[in-house]
Backbone bond lengths (Angstrom), bond angles and torsions (degrees), N, CA, C in turn:
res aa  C-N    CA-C-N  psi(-1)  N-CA   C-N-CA  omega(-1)  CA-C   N-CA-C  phi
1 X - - - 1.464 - - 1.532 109.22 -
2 X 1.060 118.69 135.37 1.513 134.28 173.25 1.608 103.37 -62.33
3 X 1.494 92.96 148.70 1.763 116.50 172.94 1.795 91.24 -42.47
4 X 1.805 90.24 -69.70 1.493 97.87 -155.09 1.286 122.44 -59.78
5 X 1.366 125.69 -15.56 2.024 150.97 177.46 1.735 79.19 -80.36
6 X 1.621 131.73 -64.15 1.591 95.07 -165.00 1.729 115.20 -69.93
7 X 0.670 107.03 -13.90 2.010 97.43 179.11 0.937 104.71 -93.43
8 X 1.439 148.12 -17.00 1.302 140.14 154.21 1.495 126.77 -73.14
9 X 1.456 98.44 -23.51 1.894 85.61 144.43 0.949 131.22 -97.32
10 X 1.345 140.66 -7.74 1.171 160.42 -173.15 2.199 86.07 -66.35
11 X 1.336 100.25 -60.80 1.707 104.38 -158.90 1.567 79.59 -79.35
12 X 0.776 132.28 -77.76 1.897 117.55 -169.98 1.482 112.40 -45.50
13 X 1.184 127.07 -15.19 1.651 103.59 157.76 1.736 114.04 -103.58
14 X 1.546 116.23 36.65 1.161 105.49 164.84 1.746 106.33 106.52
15 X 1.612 115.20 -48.07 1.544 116.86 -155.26 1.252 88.07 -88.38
16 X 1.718 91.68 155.25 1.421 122.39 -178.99 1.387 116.19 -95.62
17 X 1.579 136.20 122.16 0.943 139.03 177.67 1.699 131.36 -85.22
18 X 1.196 129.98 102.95 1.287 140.51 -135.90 1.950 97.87 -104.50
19 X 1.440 95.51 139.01 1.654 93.70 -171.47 1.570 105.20 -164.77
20 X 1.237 114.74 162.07 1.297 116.17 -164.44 1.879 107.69 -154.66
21 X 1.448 100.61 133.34 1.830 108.88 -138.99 1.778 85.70 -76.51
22 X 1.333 98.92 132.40 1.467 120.06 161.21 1.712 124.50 -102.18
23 X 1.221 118.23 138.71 1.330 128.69 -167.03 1.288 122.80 -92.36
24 X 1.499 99.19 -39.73 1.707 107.27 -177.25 1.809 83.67 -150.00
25 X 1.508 96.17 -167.71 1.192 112.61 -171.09 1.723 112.05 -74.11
26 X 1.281 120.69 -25.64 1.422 133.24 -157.84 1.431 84.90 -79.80
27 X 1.604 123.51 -49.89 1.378 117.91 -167.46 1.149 118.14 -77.50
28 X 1.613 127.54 -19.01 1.364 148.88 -168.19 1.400 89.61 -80.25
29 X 1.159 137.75 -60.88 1.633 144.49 -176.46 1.858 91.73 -67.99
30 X 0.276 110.79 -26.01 1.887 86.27 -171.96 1.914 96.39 -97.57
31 X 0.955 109.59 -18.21 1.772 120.59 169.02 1.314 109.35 -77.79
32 X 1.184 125.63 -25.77 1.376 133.13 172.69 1.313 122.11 -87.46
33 X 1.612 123.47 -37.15 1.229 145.19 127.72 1.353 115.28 5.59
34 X 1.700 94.10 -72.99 1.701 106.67 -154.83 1.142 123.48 -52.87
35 X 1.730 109.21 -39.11 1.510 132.60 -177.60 1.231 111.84 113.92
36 X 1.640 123.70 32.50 1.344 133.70 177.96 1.952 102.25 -85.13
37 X 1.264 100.23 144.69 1.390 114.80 170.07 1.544 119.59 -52.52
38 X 1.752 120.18 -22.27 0.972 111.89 -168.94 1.103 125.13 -160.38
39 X 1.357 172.06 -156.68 1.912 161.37 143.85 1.306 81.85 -106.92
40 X 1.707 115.72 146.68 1.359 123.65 149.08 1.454 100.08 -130.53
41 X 1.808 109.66 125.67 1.593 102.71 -179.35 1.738 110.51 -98.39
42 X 1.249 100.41 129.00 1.718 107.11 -167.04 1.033 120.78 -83.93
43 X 1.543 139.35 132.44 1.255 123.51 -138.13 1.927 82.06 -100.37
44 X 1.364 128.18 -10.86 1.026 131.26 -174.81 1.805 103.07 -67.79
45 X 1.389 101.33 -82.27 1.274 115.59 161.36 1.568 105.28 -29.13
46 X 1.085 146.07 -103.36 1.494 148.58 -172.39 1.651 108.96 -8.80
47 X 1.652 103.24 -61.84 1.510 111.37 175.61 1.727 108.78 -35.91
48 X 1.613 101.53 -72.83 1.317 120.35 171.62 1.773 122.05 -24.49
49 X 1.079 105.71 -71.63 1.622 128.78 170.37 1.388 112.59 -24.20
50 X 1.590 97.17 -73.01 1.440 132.25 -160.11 1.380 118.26 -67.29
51 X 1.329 99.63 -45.29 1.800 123.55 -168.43 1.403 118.22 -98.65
52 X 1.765 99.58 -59.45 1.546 125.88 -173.73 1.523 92.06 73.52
53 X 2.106 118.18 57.63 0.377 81.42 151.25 1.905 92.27 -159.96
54 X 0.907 138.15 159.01 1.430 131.02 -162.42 1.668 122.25 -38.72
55 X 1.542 103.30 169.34 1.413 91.03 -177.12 2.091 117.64 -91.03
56 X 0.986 81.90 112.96 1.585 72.43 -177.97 1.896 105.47 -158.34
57 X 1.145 83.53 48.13 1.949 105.55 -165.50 1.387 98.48 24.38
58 X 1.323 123.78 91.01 1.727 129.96 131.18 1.434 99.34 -90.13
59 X 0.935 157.97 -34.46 1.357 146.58 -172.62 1.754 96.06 -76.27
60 X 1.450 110.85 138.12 1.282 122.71 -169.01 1.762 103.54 -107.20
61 X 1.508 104.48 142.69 1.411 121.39 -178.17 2.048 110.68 -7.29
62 X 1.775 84.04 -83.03 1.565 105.73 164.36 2.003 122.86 -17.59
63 X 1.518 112.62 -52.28 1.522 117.95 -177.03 1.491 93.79 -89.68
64 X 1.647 147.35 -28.25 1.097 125.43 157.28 1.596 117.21 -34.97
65 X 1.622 102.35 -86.19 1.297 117.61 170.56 1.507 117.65 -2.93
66 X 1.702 113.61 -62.50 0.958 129.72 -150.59 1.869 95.87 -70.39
67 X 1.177 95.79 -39.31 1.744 100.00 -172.64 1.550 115.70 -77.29
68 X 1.378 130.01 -17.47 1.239 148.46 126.83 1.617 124.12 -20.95
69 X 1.762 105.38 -75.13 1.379 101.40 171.80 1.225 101.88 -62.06
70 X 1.257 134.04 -78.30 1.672 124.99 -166.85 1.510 107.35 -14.64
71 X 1.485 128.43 -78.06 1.548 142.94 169.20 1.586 81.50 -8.25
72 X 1.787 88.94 -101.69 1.398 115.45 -163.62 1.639 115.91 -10.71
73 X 1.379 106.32 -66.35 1.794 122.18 154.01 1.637 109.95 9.80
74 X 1.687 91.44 -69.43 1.671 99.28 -138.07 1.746 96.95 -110.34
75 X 1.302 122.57 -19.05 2.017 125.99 -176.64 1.507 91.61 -102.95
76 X 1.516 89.23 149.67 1.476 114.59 179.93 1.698 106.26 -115.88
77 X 1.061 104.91 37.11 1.611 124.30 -179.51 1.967 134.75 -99.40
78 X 0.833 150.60 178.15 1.605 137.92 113.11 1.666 118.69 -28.61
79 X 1.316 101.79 122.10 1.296 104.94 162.86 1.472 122.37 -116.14
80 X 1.176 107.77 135.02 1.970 99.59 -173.13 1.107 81.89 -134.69
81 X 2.002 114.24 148.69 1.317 143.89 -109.53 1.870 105.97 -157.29
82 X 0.898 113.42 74.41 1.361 105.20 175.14 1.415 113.41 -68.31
83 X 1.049 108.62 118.54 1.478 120.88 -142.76 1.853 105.41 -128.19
84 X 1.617 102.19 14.18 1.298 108.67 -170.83 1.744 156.22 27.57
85 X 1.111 110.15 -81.16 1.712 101.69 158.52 1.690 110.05 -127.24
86 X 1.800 95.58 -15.12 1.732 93.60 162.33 1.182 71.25 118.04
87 X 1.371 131.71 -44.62 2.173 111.00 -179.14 1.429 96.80 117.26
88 X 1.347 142.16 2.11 1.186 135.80 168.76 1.482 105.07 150.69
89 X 1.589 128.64 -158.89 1.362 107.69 -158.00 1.849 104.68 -88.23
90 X 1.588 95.60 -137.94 1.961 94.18 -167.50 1.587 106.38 -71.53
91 X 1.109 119.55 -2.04 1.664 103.77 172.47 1.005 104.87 -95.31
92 X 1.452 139.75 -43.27 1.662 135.07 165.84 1.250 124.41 -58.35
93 X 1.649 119.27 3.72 1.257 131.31 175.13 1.661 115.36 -109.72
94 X 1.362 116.73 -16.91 1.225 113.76 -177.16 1.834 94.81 -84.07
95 X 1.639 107.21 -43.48 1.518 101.71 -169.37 2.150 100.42 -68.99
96 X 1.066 90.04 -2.11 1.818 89.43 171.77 1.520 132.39 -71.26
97 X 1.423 82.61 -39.78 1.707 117.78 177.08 1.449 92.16 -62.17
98 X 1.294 118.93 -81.76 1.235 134.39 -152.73 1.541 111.05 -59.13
99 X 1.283 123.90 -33.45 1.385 124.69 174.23 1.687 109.14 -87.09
100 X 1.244 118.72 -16.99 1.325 111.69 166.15 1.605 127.72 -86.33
101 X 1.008 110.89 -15.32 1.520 130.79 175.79 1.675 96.15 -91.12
102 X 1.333 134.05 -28.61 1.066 114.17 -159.88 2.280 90.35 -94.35
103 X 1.277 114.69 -10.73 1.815 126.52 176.12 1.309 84.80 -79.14
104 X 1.433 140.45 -28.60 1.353 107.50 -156.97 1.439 111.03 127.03
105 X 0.989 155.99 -18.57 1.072 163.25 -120.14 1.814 95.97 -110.38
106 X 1.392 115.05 122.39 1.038 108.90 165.84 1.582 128.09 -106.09
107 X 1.262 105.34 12.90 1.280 118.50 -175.84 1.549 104.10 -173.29
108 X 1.781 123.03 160.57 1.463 120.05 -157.93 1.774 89.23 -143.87
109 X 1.031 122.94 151.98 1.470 126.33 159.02 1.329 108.33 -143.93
110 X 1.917 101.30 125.69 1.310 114.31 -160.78 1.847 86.00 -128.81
111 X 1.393 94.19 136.92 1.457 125.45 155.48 1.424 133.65 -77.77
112 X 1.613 107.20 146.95 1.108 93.61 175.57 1.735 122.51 -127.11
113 X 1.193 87.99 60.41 1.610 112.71 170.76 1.403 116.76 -90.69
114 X 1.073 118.29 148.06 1.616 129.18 -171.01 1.500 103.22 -81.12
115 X 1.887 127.98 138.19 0.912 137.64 167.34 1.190 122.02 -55.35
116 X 1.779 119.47 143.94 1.783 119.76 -47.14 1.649 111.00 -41.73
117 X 1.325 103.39 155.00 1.513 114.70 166.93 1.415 116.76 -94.02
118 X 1.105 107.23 -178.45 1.551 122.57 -172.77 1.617 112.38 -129.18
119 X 1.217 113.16 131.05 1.911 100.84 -168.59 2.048 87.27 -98.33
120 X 1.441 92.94 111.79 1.564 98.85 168.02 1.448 114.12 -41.78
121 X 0.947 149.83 -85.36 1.368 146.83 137.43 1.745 97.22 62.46
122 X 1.817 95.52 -70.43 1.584 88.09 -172.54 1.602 95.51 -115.28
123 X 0.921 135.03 -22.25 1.512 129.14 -168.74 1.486 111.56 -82.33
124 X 1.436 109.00 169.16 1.280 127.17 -173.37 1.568 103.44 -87.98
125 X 1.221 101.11 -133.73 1.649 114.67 169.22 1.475 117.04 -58.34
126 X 1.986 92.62 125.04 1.799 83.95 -168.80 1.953 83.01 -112.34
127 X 1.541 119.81 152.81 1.470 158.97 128.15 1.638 112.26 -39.96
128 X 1.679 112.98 84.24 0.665 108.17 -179.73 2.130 103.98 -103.34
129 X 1.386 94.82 175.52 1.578 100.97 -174.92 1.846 115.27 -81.33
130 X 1.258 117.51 136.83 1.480 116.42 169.64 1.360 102.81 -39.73
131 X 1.663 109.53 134.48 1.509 128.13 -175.98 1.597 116.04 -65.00
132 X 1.825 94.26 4.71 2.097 86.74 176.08 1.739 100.36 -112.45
133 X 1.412 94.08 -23.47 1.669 95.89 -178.61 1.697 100.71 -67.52
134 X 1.363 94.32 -43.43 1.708 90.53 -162.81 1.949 117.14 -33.67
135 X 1.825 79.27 -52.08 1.585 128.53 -153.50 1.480 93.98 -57.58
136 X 1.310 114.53 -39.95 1.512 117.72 -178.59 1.371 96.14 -77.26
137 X 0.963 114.27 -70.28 1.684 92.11 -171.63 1.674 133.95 -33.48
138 X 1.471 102.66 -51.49 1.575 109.16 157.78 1.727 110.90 -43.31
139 X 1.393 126.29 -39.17 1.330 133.55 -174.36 1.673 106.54 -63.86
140 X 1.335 115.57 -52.00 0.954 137.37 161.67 1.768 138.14 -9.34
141 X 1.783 84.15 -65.47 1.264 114.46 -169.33 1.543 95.83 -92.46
142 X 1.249 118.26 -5.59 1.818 100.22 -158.04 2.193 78.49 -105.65
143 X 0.960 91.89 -29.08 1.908 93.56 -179.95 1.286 104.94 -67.07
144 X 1.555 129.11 -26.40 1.530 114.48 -138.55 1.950 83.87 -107.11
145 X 1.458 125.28 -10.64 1.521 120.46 172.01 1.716 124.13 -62.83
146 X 1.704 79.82 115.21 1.793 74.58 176.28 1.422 104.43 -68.04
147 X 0.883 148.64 -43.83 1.760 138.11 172.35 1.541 113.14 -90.30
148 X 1.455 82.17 131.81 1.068 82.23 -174.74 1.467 132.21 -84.61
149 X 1.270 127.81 -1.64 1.387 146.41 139.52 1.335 134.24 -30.36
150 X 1.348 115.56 -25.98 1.201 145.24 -150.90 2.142 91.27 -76.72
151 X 0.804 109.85 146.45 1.720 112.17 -164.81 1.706 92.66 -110.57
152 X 1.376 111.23 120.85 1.564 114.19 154.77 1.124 121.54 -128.29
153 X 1.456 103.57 111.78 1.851 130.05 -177.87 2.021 95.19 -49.17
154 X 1.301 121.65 171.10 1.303 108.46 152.80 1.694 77.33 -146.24
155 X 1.333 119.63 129.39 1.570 121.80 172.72 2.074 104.50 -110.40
156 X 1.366 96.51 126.30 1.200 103.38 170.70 2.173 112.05 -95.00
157 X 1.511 102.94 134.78 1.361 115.86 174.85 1.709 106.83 -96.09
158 X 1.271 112.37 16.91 1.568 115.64 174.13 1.661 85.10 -55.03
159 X 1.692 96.40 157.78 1.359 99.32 154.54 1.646 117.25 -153.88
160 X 1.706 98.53 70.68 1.220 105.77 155.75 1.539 75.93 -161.86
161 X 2.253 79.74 169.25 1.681 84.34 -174.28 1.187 133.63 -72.52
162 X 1.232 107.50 -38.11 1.564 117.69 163.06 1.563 113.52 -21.98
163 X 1.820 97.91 -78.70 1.339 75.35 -159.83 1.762 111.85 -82.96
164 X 0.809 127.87 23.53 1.899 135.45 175.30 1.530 96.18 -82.53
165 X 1.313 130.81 -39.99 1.573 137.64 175.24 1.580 97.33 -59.59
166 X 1.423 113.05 -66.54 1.267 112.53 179.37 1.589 144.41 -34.36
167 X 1.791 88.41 -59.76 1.430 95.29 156.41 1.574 98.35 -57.89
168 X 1.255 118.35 -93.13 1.406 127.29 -164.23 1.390 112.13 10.01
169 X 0.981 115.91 -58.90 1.400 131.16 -151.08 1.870 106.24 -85.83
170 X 1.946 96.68 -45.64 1.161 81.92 -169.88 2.325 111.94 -76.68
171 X 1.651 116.18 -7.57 0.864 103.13 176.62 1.537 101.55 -95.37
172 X 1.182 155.23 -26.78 1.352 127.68 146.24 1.181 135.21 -23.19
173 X 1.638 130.86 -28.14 1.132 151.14 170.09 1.936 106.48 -80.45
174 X 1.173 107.42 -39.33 1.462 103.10 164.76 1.780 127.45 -83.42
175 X 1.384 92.39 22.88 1.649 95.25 175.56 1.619 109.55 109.97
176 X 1.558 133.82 -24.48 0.932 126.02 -161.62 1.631 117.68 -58.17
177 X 1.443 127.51 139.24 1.546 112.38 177.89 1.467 114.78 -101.45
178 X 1.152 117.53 22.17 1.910 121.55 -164.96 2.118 96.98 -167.31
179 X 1.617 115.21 117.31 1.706 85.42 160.78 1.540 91.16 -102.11
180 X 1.128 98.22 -167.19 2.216 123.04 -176.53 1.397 101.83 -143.33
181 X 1.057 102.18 101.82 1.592 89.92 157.42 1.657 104.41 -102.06
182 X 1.622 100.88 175.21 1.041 116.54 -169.95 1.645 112.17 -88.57
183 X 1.123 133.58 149.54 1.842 131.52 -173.39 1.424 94.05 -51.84
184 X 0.626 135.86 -49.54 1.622 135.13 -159.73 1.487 123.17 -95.88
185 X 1.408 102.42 -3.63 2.004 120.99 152.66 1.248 83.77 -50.82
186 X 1.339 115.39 -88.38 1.650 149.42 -136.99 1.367 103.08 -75.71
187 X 1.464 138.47 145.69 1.565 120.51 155.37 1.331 91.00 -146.59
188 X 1.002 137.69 54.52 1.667 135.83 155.46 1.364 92.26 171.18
189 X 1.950 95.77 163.44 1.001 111.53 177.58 1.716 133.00 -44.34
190 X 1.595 95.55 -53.53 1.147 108.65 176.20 1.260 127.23 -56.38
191 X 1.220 124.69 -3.77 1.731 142.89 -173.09 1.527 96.03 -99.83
192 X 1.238 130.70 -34.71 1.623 140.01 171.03 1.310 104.85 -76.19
193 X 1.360 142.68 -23.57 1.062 142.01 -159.23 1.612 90.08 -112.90
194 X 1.199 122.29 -88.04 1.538 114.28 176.39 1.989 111.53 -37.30
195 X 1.232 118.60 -32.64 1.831 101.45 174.80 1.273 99.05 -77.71
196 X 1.584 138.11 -29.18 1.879 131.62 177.27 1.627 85.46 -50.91
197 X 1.397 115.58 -85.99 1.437 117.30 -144.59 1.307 105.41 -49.42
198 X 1.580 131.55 -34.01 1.332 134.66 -173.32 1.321 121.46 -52.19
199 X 1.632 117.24 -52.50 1.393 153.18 -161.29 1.713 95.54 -79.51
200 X 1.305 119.69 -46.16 1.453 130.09 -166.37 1.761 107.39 58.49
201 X 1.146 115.15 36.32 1.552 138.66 -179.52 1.820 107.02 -127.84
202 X 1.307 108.66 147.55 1.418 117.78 152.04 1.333 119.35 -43.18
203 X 0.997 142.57 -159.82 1.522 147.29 -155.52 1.975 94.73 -157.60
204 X 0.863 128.77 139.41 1.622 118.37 147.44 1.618 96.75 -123.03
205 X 1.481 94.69 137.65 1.204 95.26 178.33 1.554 110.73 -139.26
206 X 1.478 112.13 154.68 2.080 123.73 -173.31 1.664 83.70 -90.95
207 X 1.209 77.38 142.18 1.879 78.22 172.21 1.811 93.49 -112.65
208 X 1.519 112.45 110.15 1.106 111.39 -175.89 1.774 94.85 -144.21
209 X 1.188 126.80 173.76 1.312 119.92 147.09 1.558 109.70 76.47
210 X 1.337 109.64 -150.33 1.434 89.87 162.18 1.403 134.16 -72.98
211 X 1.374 125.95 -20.22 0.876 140.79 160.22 1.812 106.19 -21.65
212 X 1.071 121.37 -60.81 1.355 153.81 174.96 1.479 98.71 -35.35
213 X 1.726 102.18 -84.53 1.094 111.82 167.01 1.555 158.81 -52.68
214 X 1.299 111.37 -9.93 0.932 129.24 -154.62 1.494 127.44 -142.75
215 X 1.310 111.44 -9.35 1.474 128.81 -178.92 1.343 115.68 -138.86
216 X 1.511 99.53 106.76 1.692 119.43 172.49 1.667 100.67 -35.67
217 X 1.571 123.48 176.36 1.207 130.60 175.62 1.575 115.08 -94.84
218 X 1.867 98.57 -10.74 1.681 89.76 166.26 1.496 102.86 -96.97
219 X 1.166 135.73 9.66 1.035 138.93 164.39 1.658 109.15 -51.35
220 X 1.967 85.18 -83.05 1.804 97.55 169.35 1.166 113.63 -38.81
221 X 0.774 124.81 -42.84 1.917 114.10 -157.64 1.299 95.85 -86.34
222 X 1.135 149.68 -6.60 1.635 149.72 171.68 1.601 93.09 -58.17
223 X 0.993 125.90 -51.72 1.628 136.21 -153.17 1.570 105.69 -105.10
224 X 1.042 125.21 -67.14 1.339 147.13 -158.96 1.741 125.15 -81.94
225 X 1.184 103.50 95.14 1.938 123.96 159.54 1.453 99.20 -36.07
226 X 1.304 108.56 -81.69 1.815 116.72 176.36 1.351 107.65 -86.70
227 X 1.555 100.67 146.97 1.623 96.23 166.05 1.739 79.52 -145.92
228 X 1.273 101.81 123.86 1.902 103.56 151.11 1.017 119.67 -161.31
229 X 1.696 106.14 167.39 1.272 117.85 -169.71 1.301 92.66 -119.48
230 X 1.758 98.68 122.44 1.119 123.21 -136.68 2.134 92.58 -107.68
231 X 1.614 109.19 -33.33 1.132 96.27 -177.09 1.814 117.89 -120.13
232 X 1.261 103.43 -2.83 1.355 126.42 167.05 1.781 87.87 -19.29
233 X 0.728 122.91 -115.22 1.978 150.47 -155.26 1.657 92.36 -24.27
234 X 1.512 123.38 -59.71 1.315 113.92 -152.88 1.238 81.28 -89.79
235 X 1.775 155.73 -31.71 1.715 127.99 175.61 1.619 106.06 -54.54
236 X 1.108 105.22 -28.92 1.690 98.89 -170.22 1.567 113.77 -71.58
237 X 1.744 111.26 -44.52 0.878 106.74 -150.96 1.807 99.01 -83.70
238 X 1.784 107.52 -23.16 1.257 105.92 177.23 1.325 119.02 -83.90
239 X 1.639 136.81 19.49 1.238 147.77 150.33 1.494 132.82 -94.19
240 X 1.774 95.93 -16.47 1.014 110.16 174.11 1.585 100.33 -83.14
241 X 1.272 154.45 -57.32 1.071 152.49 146.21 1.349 126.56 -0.29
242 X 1.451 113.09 -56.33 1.262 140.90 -175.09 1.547 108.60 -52.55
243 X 1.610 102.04 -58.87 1.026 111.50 172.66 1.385 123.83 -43.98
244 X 1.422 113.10 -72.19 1.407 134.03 -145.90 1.665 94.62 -77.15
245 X 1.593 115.31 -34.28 1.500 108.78 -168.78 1.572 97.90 -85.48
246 X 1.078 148.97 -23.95 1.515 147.85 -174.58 1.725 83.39 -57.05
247 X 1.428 102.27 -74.33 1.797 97.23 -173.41 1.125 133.31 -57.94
248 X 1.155 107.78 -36.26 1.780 113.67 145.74 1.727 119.83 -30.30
249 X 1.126 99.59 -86.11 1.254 93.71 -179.80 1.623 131.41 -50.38
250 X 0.763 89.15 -40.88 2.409 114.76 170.79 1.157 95.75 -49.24
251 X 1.104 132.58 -60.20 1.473 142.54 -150.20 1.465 108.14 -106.00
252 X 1.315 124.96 -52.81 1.806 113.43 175.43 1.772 85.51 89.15
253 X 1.149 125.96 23.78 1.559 114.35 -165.09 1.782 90.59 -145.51
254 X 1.865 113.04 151.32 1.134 114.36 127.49 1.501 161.48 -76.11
255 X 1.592 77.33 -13.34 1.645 92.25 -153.94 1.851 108.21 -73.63
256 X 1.551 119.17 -7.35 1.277 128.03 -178.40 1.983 108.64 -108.54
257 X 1.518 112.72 36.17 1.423 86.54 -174.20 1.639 101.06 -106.23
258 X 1.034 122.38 143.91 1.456 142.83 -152.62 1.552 107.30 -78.06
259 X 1.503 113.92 -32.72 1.152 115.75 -176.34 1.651 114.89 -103.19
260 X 1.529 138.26 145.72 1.138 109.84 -158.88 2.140 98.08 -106.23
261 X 1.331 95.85 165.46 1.567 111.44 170.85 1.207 134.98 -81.28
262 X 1.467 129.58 121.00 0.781 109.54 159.32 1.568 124.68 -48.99
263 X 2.178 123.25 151.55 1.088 100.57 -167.30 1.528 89.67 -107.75
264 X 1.100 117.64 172.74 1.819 137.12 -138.88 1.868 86.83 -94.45
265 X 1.225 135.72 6.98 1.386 121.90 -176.90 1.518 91.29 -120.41
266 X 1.499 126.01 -30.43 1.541 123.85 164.86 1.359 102.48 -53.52
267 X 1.145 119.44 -59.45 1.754 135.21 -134.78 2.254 79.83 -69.97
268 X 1.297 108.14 -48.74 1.311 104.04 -167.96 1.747 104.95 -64.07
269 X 1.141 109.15 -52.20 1.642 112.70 176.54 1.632 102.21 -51.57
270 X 1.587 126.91 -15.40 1.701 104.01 172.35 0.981 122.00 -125.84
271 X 1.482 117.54 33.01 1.528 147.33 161.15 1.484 111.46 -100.67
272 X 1.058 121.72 -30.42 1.673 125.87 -174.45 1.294 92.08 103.78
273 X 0.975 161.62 86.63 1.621 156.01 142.38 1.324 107.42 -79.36
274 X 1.259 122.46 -30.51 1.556 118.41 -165.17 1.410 106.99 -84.20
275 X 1.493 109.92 -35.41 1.457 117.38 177.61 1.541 113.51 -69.51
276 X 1.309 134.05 -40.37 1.413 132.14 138.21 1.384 118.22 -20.21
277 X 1.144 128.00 -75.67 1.510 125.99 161.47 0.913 132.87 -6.88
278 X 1.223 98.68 -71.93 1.673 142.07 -167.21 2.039 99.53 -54.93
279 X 1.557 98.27 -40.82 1.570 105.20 -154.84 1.729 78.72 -90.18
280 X 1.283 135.76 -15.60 1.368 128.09 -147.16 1.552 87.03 -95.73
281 X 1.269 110.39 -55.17 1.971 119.15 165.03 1.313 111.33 -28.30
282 X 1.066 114.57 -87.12 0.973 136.94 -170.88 2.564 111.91 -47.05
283 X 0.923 82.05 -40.71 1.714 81.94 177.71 1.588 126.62 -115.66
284 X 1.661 112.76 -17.17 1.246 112.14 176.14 1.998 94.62 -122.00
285 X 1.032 133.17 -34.45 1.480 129.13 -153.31 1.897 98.98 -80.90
286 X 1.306 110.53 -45.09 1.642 140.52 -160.98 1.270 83.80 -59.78
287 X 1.642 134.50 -41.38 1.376 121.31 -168.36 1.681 136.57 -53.98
């Protein structure tokens, strides 16, 4: 059975598929690790990683992709694909589809923010696209899958409810199998619950914001196909850093760093080291 055939039954019999945003491959493997249902690669995180440098697509289609296959490479999982505004309009979105499905990608979530976008997260007022241009593009992307299994989120950055229903509704009607709104569409439950019933779609939802705060996990899963936490891994892992290298450097010492290490015979057991071995036995040692 295909990646993209298991999360599509997973959301057609009701259950919610739980995932947590990976940056590179190191984080994608320890997300896979954990016992999450799924990898989600963050286009926030990715920017970050890749660039060091915010999300507001400078990283081009192509170096997404690229961080995808890598993932894809090394988990034996679902992969879902922040897949941003698609890179320009419906012809730069079908070749989006198609090169992301061909990394691996078992699912894509496309925005409908105007080229470059802005990751709400840190920005103010986002420029979103006329509700027929958008709509085609979602149309677009759901035509341009060679499998047809293949899951496309369509997330609206409206931010009132009205029009988040609106879109909602009208790209569900163009094929979409998941919408997203943004934390700040939505501000209570009941706004997630009235846009589910509206949309007649699952929900995917970032658990950020209040979202975060404020809603148990049987909450989410009342509403929500996707649910992830999208920046969990890279705040941790970039505080964990923070920490340990301030004292690092201050000190010229290990023996005072606050945060603890992984130790270097774990770290190899969750890289595959043994399986390296294993292939090294087996084709150069055996001789």
């Amino acid at each position: 059975m295909s990646h993209a055939r298991m999360l599509r039954d997973r959301i057609e019999a009701g259950q919610t598929v739980w995932m947590a945003g990976a940056y590179d491959v190191l984080s994608a493997r320890l997300v896979a690790d954990a016992g999450f249902d799924a990898v989600f690669t963050t286009g926030f995180g990715v920017s970050a990683s890749l660039l060091g440098e915010p999300d507001v697509e400078l990283y081009t289609m192509t170096e997404n992709v690229g961080v995808v296959r890598a993932i894809g490479d090394v988990i034996d999982m679902p992969l879902v694909a922040d897949a941003d505004t698609g890179y320009g309009n419906v012809v730069n979105i079908v070749r989006t589809v198609r090169a992301f499905e061909k990394a691996g990608a078992a699912a894509m979530i496309f925005e409908d923010q105007v080229v470059p976008k802005r990751c709400p997260v840190v920005a103010g007022a986002l420029e979103i696209l006329p509700i027929d241009e958008a709509t085609a593009k979602i149309r677009a992307a759901v035509d341009a899958r060679r499998d047809p299994d293949t899951i496309i989120v369509a997330r609206t950055d409206a931010e009132t409810m009205e029009e988040c229903i609106r879109r909602g509704q009208a790209y569900a009607e163009a094929g979409a199998d998941l919408i997203q709104p943004i934390s700040r569409c939505v501000k209570s439950k009941a706004d997630l619950v009235a846009l589910r019933q509206a949309v007649g779609k699952p929900l995917s939802l970032q658990i950020l914001g209040w979202l975060e705060d404020e809603l148990s996990p049987e909450e989410i899963a009342e509403v929500a196909g996707f649910a992830t936490f999208p920046l969990v891994p890279l705040m941790t892992a970039t505080q964990a850093l923070v920490d340990n290298l301030s004292v690092l450097a201050r000190d010229r010492s290990t023996r005072n760093l606050p945060r603890a290490r992984t130790q270097p015979q774990v770290f190899k057991s969750l890289i595959g080291y043994s399986r390296i071995e294993e292939l090294q036995d087996k084709y150069i040692r055996a001789r």
